[in-house]
C-alpha positions in Angstrom: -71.8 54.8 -68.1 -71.1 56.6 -65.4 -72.9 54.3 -63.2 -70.5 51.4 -65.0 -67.6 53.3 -63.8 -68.2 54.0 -60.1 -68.9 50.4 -59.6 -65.5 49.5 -61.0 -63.7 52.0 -59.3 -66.0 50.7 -56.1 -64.8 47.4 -57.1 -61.3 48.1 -57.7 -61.2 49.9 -54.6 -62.7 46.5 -52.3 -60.2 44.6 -54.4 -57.2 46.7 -53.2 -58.6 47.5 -49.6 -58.7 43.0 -49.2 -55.1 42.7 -50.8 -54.4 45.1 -47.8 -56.1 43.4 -45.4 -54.5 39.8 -46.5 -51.0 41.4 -46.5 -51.3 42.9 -42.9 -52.8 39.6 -41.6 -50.1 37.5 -43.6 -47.6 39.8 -42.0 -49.1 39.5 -38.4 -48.8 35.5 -39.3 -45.4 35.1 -39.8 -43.9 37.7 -37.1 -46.0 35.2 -34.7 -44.6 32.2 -36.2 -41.0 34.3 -35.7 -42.0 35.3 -32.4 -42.8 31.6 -31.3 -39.5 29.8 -33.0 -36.8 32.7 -31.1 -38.8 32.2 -27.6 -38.2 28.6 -28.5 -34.8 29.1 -29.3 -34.3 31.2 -26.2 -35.8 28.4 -23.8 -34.0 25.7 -25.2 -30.5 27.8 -24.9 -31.2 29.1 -21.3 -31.2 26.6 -18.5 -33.8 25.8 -16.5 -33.3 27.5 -13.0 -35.7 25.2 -11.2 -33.1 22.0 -12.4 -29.7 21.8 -10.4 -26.8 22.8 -11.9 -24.4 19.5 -13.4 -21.4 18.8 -10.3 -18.1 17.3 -11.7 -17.9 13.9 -10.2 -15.6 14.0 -6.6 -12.0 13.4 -6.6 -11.6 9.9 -5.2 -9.7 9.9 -1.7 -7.5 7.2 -0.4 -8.7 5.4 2.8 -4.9 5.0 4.0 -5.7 5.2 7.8 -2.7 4.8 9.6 -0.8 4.0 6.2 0.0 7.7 4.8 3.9 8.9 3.9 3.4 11.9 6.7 3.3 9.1 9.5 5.8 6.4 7.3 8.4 7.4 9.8 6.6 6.7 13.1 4.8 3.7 11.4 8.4 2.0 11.0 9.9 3.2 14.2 6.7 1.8 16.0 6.7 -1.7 14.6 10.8 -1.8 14.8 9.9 -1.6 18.7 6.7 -3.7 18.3 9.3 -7.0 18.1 10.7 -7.2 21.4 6.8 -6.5 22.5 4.4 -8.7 24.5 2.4 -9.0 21.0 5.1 -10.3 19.0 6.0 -12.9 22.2 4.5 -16.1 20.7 5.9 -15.7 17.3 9.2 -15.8 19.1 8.8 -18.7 21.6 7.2 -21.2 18.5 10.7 -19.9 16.8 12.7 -20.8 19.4 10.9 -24.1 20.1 11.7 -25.1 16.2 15.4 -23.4 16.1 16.5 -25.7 19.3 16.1 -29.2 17.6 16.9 -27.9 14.3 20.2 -27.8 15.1 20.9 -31.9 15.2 20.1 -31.9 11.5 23.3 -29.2 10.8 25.4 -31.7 9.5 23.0 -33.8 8.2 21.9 -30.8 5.8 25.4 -30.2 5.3 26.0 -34.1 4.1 23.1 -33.8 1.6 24.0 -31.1 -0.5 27.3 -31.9 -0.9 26.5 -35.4 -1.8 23.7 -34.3 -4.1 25.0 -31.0 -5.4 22.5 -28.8 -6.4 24.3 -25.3 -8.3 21.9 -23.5 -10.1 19.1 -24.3 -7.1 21.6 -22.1 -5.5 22.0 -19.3 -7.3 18.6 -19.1 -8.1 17.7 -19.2 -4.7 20.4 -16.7 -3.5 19.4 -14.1 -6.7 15.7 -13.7 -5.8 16.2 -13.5 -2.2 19.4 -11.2 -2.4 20.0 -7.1 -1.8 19.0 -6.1 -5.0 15.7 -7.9 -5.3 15.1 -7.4 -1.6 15.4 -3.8 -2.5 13.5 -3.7 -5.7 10.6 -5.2 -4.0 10.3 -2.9 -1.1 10.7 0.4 -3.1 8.6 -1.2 -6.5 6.1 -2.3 -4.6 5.8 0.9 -2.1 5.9 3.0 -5.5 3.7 1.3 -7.4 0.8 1.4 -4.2 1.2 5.7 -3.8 -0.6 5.6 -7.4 -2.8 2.7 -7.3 -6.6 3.4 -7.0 -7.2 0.0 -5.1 -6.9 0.8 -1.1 -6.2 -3.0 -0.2 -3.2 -3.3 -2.7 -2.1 0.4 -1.4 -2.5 -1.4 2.7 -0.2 -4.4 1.3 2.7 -2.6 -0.5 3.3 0.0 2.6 3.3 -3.2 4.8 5.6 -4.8 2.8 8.3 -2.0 2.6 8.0 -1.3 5.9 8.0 -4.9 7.5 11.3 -5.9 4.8 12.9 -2.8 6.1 12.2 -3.8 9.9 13.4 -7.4 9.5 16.6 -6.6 7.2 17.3 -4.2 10.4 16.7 -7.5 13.4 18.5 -9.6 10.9 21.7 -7.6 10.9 21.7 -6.9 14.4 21.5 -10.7 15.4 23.8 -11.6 13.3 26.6 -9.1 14.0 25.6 -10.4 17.6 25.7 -13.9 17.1 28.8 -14.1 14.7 28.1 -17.8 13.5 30.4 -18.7 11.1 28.9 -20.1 7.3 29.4 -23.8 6.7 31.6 -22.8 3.7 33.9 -20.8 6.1 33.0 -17.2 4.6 32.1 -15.1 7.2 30.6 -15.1 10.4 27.1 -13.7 9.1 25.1 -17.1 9.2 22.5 -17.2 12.2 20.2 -16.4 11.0 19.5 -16.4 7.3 18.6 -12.9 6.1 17.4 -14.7 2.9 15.1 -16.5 4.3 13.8 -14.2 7.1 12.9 -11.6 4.1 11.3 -14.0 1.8 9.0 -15.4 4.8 8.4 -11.7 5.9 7.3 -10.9 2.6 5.0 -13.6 1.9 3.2 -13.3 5.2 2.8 -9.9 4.8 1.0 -10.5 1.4 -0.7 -13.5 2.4 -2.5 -11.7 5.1 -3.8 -8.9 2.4 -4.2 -11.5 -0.3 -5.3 -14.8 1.3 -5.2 -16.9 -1.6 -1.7 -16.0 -2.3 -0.2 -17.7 0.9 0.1 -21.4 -1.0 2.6 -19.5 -3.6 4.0 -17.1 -1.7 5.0 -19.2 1.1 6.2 -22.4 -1.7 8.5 -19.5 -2.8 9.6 -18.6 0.4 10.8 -22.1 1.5 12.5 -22.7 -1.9 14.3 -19.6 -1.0 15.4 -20.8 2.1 16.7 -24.3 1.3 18.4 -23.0 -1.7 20.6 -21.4 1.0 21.6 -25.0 1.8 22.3 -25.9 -1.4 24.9 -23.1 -2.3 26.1 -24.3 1.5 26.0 -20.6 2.8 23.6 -21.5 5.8 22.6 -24.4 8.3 19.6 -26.2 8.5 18.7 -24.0 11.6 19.6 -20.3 10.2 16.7 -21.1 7.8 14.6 -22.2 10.3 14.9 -19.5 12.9 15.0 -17.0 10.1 11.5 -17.9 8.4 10.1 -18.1 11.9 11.4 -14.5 12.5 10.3 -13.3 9.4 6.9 -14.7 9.5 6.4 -12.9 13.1 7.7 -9.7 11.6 5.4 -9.8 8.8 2.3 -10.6 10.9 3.1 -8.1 13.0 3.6 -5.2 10.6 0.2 -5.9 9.3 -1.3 -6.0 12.7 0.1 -2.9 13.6 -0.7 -0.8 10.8 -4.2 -2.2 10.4 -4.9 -0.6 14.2 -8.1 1.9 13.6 -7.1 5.3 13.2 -7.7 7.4 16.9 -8.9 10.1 15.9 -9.0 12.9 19.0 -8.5 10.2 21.3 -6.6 11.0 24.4 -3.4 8.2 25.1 -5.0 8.1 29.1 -2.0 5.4 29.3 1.1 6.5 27.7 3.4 3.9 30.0 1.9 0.9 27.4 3.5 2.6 24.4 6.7 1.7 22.6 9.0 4.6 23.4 12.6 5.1 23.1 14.4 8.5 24.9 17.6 9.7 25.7 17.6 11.8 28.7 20.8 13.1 30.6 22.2 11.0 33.6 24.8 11.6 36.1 26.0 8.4 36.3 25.4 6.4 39.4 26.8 8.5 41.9 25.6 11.4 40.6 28.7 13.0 40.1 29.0 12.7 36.0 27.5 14.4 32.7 26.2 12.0 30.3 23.1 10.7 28.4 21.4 7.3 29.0 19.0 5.6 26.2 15.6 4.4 27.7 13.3 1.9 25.7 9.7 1.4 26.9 7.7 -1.3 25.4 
């Protein structure tokens, strides 16, 4: 009996002494399973420090060149000069050579439009080349390039403001000059057509950035023009000779402003540049006080 029971107690003990031993390895089991999923956790939040760092993409910077607002000012003063420069000499001789015989067809213009009267041609013609559109284009379109993404479009609307504002400038200075008086007796403000100098400005300015635009541009240029006729406000030659001034004004605005940038470049001929001074003068005998304006182009 006794022999019966130390067996079972031998038994009971080898029974409790595996339960034991299953436990602990159970135990061991899953803390190595825990251990494995938080170092997987750990290396899936923490970054890899061999693998570069994520950069935000870069800001995208206008390639303006010579077009930015800091140099606007010496931009426009420059090609204001640049007309009465050697560059800007052909433009002005082809004008001249179609002003001259435009001139015999005056009256002849004159005759036709009041023979075939032609009102709202007119007034069309005279609202979308007048002040306010004039002005609506050069500061909407200037506007509207600062905060485009598109560097060509930016190039064309800064040469458009800036070549409108150069030719208004000529065109009021020739005619306060030339005082022609208007065929319908108005004023004296009729060589040369301002309406059609701007409109041809304009579209050679954009035909020049936008070559497929210069069928259009220049179709609404001309209609422009001759609409002046028809609300008999200019002559056959104030259109002419202003289109040819405005088309030289335009092409040379673009010219101009598409020079390359000269970056640290040293002018080693500063008598070639467009300058205008005032210095003090004496007068001719050298006797007197005063200033004298010098232009250099």
């Amino acid at each position: 009996m006794r022999n019966i029971l130390t067996v079972a107690r031998r038994s009971g003990a080898a029974v409790i002494m595996a339960a034991v031993l299953t436990t602990a390895v159970g135990a061991d089991e899953v803390s190595s399973r825990q251990g494995d999923t938080s170092e997987a956790l750990e290396a899936a939040i923490t970054p890899d420090a061999s693998s570069p760092p994520k950069t935000p993409p870069p800001r995208w910077v206008p390639d303006d060149k010579r077009r930015t607002l800091k140099d606007y000012k010496s931009n426009l003063f420059y090609n204001f000069l640049g007309v009465v420069t050697p560059g800007n000499r052909v433009p002005l001789l082809v004008t001249t050579a179609l002003t001259a015989p435009a001139f015999a067809w005056d009256d002849e213009g004159i005759a036709y439009f009041q023979k075939h009267p032609h009102e709202n041609f007119g007034k069309i013609g005279a609202t979308l080349g007048g002040g306010i559109a004039v002005a609506g284009l050069t500061l909407g379109a200037f506007s509207a390039g600062r905060f485009s993404h598109r560097d060509r479009f930016r190039a064309m609307t800064y040469d458009v403001s800036q070549s409108v504002i150069v030719n208004q400038v000529w065109t009021t200075a020739v005619k306060l000059i030339v005082r022609r008086e208007r065929p319908d007796l108005s004023n004296n403000g009729s060589f040369f057509s301002g309406h059609s100098s701007n409109a041809f400005c304009a579209a050679a300015t954009i035909s020049k950035h936008y070559p497929r635009l210069a069928v259009p541009g220049y179709a609404l240029a001309t209609f422009i023009a001759v609409s002046r006729m028809a609300s008999n406000k200019h002559h056959f030659s104030d259109i002419v000779a202003g289109a040819g001034f405005g088309y030289g004004v335009g092409s040379l605005v673009v010219r101009r402003n598409s020079r390359p940038p000269e970056v640290g470049k040293v002018d080693t001929n500063p008598a070639k540049r467009s300058d205008l001074r005032i210095v003090p003068d004496s007068g001719p005998r050298g006797d007197g006080r005063g200033l004298a304006m010098v232009l250099t182009f």
